[in-house]
C-alpha positions as CSV (number, residue, x, y, z in Angstrom):
1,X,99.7,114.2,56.9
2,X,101.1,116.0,59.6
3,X,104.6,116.4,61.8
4,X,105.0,116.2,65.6
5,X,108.7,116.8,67.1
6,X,109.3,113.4,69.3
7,X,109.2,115.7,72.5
8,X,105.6,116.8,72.0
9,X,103.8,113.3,70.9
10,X,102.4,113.0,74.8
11,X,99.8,115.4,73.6
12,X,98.4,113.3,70.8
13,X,98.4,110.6,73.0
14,X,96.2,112.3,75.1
15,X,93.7,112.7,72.6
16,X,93.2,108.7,72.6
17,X,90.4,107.0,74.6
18,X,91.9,104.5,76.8
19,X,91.9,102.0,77.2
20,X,92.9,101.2,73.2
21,X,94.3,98.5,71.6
22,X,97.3,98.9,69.8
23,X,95.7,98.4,66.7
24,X,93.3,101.4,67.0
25,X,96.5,103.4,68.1
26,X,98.2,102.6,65.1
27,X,95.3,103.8,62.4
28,X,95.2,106.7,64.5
29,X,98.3,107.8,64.1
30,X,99.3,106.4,60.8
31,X,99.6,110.1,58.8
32,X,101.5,111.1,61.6
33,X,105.7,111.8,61.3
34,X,107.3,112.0,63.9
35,X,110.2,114.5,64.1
36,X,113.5,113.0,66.3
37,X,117.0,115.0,67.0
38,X,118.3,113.3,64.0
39,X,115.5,111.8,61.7
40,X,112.0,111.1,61.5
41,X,109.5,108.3,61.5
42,X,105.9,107.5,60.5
43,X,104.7,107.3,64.3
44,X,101.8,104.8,63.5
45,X,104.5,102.2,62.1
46,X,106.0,102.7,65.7
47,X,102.8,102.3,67.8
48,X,102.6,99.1,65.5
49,X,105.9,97.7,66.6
50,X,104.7,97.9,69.9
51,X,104.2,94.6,72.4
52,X,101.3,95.4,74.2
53,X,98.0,94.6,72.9
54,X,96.0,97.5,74.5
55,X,97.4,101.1,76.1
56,X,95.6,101.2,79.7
57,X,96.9,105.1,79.5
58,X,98.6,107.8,77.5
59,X,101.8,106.8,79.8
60,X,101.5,103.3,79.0
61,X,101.6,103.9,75.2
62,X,104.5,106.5,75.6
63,X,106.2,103.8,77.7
64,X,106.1,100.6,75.3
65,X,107.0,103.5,72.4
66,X,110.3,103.9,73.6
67,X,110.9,100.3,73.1
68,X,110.7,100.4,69.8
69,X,111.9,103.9,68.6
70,X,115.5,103.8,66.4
71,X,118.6,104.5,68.3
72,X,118.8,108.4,66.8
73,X,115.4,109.0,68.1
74,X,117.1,108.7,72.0
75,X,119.3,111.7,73.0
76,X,121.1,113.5,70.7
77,X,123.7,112.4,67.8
78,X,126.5,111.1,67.6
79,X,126.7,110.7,71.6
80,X,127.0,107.5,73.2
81,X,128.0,106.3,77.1
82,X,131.5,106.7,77.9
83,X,133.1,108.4,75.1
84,X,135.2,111.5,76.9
């Protein structure tokens, strides 16, 4: 089992060869946690989520990640739009 921080999981994803399907992705990273602002995740449970079927690229993958990720893993706590 090993730990990424969120902004660092680009360079596993480079690691893949694309294009992959988002099964493959998935077992790949499925010992993998994922370390957010506040909170962590198991990132192969998140590449699972994901909508596409296949990853043409590293950025792809990245892309349709963000989809799914839980609102604390996006910016940092406790902040939200328009609060002054």
């Amino acid at each position: 089992m090993s730990s990424v921080k969120f902004s660092r999981i680009d360079s596993l994803f480079e690691e893949l060869e694309y294009p992959v399907s988002r099964e493959t992705a998935a077992e790949e990273f499925d010992d993998v946690t994922v370390l957010f602002a506040d909170g962590e995740g198991n990132l192969g449970e998140y590449v699972a989520e994901c909508s596409s079927e296949q990853f043409r690229s590293a950025e792809d993958l990245y892309a349709d990640l963000n989809n799914v990720l839980p609102i604390e893993a996006l910016g940092e706590p406790g902040q939200s739009e328009g609060d002054a």
